[in-house]
N, C-alpha and C positions, 0 to 999 in steps of 0.2 A: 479489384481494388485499384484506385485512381492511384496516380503519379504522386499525387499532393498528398495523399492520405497517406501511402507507404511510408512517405518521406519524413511526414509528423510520426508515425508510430517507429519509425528507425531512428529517429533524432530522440525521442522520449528512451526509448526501450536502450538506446547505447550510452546517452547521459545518465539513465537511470542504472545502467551495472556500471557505470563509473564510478558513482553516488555512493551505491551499495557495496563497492569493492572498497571505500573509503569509511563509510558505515561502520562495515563489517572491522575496519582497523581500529575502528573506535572504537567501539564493544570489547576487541582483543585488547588493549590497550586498558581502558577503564577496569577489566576484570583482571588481568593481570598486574594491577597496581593496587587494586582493592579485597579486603576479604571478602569472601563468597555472601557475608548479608548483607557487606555492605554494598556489592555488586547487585544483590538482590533487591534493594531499596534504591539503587540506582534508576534501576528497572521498572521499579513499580511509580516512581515520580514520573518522568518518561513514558509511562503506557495512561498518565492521566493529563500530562500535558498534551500528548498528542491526541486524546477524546476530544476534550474541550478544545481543541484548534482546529478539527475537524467539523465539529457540530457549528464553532461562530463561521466557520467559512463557507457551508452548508450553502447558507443563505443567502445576501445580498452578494459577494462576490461572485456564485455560483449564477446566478438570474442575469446579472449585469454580461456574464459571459456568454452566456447565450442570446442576450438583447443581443451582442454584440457580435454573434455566429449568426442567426439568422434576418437582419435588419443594419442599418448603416448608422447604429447608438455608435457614437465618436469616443474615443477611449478618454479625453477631457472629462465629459458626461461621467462615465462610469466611474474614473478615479476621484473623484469630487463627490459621486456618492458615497464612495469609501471611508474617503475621511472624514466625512457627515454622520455614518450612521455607523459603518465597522468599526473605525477605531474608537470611539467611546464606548462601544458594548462590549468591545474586548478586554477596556479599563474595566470597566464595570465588574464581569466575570472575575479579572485578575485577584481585586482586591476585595472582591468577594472570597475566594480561594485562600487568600493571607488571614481572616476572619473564620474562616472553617477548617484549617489544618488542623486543629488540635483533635475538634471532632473526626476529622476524616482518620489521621491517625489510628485514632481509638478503634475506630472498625476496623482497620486492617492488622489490632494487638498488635500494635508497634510504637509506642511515643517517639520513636529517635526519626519514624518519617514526617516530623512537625515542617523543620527546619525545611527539607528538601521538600515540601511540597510548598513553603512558601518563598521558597530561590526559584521557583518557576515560573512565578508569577509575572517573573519580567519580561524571560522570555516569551511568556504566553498573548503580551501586548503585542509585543515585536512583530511574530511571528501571526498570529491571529487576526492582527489589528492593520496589518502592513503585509508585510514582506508572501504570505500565502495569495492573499485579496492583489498581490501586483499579477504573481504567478497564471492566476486565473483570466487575468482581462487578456495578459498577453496569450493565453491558451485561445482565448474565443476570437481576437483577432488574427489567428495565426501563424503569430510571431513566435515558431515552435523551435526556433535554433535558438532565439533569445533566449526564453523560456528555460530552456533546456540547459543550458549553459550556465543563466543564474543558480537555476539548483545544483549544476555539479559543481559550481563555486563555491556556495555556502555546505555543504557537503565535508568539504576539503578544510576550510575553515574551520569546520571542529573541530577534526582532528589536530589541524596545526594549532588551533586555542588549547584542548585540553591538553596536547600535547604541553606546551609552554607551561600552563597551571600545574604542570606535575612537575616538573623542575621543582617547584617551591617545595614539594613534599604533598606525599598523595593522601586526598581527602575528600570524601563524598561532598561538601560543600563545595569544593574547588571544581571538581570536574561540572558539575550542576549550573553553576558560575561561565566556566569557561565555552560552556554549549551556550549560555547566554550572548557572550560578550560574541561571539559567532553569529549568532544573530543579528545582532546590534553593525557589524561591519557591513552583512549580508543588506542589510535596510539603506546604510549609507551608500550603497550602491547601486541597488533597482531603482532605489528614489531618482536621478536624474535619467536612468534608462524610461521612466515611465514618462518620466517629462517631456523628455525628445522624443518617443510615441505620440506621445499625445499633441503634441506642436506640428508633428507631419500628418496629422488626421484633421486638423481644425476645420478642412473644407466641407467635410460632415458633418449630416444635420442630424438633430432626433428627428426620427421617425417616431408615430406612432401618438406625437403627443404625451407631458406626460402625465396626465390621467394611466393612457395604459401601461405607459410602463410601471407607474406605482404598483397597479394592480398585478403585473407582471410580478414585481419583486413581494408584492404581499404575500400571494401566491407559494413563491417560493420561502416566506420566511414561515409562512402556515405549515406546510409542511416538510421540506425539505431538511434541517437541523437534526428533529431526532429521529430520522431517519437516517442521516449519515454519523448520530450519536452511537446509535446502535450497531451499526453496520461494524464499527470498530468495539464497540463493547461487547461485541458478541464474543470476540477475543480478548481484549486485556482482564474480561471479568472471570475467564477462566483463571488467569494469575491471580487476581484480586482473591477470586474465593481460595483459592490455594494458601494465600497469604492468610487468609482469616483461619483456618481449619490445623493447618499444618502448624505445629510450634517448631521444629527444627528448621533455625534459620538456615544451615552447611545446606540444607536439602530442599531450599525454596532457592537457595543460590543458585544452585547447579539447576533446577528445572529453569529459574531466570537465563541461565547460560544456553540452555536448549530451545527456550522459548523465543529469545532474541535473534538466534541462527536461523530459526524459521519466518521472521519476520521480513529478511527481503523479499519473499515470495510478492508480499501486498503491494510495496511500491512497483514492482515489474508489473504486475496487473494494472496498478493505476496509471503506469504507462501508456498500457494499451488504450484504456479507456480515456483517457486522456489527450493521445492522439489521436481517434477518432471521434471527439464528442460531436463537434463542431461540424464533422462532415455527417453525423447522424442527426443533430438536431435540423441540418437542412434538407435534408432527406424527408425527415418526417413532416416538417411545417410544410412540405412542397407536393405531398402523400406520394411520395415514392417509396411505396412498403416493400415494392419488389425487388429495387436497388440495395435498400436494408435491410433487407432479408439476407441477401446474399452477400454484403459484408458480414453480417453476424454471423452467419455458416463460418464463412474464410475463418475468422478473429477465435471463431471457439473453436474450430477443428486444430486450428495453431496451438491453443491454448491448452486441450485436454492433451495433445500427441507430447506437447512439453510439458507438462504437468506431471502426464506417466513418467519420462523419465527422470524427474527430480524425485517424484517419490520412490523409483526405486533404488536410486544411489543412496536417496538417504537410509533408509529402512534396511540397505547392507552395509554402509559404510557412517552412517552418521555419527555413530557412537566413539569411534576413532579420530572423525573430524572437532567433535564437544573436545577432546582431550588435549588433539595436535594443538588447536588453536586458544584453548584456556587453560591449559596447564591439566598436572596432575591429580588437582586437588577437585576436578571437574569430570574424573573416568567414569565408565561403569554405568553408564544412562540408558543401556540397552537399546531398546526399541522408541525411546522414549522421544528422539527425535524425530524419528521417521513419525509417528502417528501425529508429532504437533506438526510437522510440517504438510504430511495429508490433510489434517482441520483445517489450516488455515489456505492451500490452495483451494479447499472449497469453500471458506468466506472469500478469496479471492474472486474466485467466480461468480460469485455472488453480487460483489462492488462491480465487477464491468457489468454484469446484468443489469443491475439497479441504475451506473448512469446512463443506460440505456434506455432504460427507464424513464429519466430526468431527460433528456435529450427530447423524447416523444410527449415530455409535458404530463406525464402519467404520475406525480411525485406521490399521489394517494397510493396507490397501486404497491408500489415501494414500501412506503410506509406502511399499511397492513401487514407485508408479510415481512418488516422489520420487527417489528413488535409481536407475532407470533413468535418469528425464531429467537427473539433476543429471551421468552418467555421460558423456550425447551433449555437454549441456552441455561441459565440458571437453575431449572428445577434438576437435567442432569446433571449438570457440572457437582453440585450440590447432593447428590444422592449417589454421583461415584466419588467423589473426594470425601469425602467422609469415612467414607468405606475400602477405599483403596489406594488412598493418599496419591503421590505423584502418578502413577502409573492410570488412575482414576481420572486425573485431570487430562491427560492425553488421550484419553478413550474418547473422555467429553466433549472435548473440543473436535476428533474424528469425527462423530457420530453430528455433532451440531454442522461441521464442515456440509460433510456429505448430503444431509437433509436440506438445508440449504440451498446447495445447489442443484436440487431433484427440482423443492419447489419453485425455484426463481425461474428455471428454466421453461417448467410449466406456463406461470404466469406471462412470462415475455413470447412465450409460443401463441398466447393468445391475443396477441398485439401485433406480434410480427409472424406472420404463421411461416414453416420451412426454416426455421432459424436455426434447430438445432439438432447438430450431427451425431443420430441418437445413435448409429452404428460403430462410429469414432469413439464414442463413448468405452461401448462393448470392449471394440478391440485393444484399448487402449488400459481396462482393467485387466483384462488377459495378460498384456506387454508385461504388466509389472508382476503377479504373477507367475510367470515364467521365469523373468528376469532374476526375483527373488529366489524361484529356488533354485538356477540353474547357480549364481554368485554369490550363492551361501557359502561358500570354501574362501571368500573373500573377507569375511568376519575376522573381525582382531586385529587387522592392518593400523597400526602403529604409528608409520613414518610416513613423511611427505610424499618419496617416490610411490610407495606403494600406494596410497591413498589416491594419488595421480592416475595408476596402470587402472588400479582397480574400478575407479570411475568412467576411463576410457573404456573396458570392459562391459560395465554394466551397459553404458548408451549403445555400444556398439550391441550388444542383445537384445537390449529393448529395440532397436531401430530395425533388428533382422525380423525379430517376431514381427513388428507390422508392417516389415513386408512377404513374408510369409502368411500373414494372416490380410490380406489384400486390402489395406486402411492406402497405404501407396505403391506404387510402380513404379520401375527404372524410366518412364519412358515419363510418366508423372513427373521425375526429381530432374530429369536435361529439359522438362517445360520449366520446370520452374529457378533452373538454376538460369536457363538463358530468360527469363524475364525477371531475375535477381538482378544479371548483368545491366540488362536494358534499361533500368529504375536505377541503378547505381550511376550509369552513365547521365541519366536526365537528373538526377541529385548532383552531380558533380558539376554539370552545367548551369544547373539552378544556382549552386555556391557560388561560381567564376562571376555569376551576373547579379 
């Protein structure tokens, strides 16, 4: 892995558990200020604003960022087409959205989510229309500190907003509102960062004419959207259907409580992918399969070794963690975190597959087996929730996780062949495995210290199993901590200059 690449996927991945560690206070916060439905309707607006800002971003932002990764499209070009075609289809969507709350509601037997799915709408310009569409250009031109930094900015800006909004007296509008107006700071900000980008690029020309690059971005508005609709709906429509089946609000709360602790998993994944898009799409426009080959080994042996051990902390310790961190009224979730948080590191793996995908220009490819899975997605989701309420819906989303990432991986094997570290895999369902039942006497843990030990525990187990079970070596971990060193020192040089 190149110097540049490291240094985007540690700038992403260290901004990105800033983000998430700020997140995660928001969540704490909004849930401990609200009752448990109305935390849960908190949730459920929030899992539909973020579809709809992922699917309008899908497209022309995404295309323009890669004109912009593998060709010298000047970031003027790109943001110009932005605010040509993004932000009016964002408007569009928004107040399309204000015109069908009542409706959406009703599917989800709830009338009281009227109001919060039409205080989203604002933010869904914002962010949709602007502030994701800046995120992206500065991705494809590399500007991955910038990048990174505006997202842990507006990050922190929630929480300091909703924070403020609760002062006044806590209320699902307010907090809804205060994610807004967080927004709204976040936009008055990138807007002149993107300006002074683009004023130091002006010496770039289009390449390519732009006949192809329309066809470029048609291209990607054909198929790229609900492919990254789904990709996310594969997950929020486990809540969704929960929400429609289940009448005990106290008991959609508390799965919302569990559902949401599992959700940093996705933004650390889109990290990765994220930091690497740009160094994949030139790889492949340049048919260097062999180079990208063996990034994508690197990225997912990283991926599943960490992946083992978050599922095993969660699946011994989660149910303690739902309690420490949202009160008492949220105990008792048993297993119920660990299996959402396994679903959803396998739709994570899923997203860096897929824009690996999108990188090599394959967006059909994707999209096929978006719409397969997003199909199982629902028929199980739907035939264990019915049947087995919350517990049903966590099996659903394991079971769609793991299938998912059986076949994504298949699919990108046949595109990039050698990609995937099928042995890594193995031993890394062993890690957990063991891990779980050796730190089963760690169940029940309560308090903060303990919760602390006991996760130091766990990793430290998982981490001995695979090296007992030969996934790595001592002699492996002094290569790799003295070329951690080496990349640390050429990023800190990179900084100075």
């Amino acid at each position: 892995m190149s110097g540049r690449t490291l240094f985007s996927v540690l700038a992403f991945a260290t901004a990105q558990f800033l983000a998430l560690a700020s997140g995660l206070l928001l969540q704490v916060v909004v849930a401990r200020n609200l009752m448990p439905a109305d935390y849960g309707r908190f949730v459920i607006a929030n899992t539909v604003l973020l579809t709809l800002t992922l699917g309008l971003v899908s497209a022309v932002p995404k295309a323009l960022a890669r004109l912009i990764s593998v060709s010298e499209c000047p970031m003027w070009y790109a943001w110009r087409k932005v605010l040509t075609y993004q932000l009016p289809v964002s408007g569009t969507v928004a107040v399309s959205l204000i015109f069908t709350s009542g409706l959406t509601s009703s599917l989800f037997s709830d009338h009281l989510l009227k109001l919060p799915l039409s205080l989203i709408a604002l933010e869904l310009v914002l962010r949709a229309g602007l502030l994701e569409p800046a995120w992206c250009l500065l991705n494809g031109a590399h500007f991955h500190r910038t990048q990174a930094s505006l997202m842990l900015l507006h990050s922190l800006l929630r929480v300091v907003c909703v924070s403020v909004f609760l002062l006044g007296g806590a209320s699902l509008s307010g907090c809804i509102l205060a994610c807004g107006a967080a927004s709204f700071l976040s936009v008055a900000i990138v807007i002149p960062v993107i300006t002074i980008t683009s004023q130091n690029n002006t010496a770039l020309a289009v390449t390519g004419g732009e006949a192809a690059n329309a066809t470029e971005l048609l291209k990607w508005i054909r198929w790229a959207p609900l492919a990254e609709i789904l990709n996310y709906f594969i997950v929020a429509s486990n809540l969704w259907l929960l929400k429609s089946v289940v009448r005990n609000s106290t008991e959609i709360g508390v799965y919302s409580a569990c559902f949401m602790l599992a959700q940093p998993v996705m933004p650390l994944g889109i990290a990765v992918s994220r930091g690497t898009f740009a160094t994949f799409a030139s790889m492949m426009a340049s048919d260097r399969v062999e180079d990208a080959s063996g990034l994508l080994r690197v990225v997912l042996r990283c991926t599943f070794i960490a992946s083992s051990i978050a599922v095993s902390a969660s699946l011994v310790l989660g149910s303690s963690l739902v309690s420490l961190l949202f009160g008492s009224d949220y105990a008792q979730v048993g297993y119920l975190q660990g299996m959402l948080i396994t679903g959803t590191l396998g739709i994570t793996i899923v997203w860096i597959l897929g824009d690996v995908l999108n990188a090599a220009g394959q967006l059909h490819a994707r999209l096929t087996v978006m719409i397969g899975l997003a199909g199982f997605a629902i028929a199980i989701g739907i035939a264990l929730i019915s049947t087995l309420g919350t517990f049903g819906g966590a099996s659903a989303l394991l079971l769609t996780g793991a299938l998912g990432a059986i076949v994504m991986c298949l699919v990108v094997a046949t595109k990039i062949p050698n990609c995937v570290p099928v042995w890594t895999v193995f031993r890394s369902i062993a890690s957990v495995g063991i891990s779980c039942f050796t730190c089963a006497g760690l169940l029940g843990t309560n308090h903060f210290v303990g919760i602390l030990f006991g996760t130091s525990v766990v990793v430290a187990v998982n981490l001995l199993c695979l090296l007992i079970l030969r996934e790595w070596s001592v002699r492996e971990l002094r290569f790799a901590a003295s070329a951690a060193w080496n990349q640390l020192q050429l990023m800190i040089q990179q900084l100075r200059t």
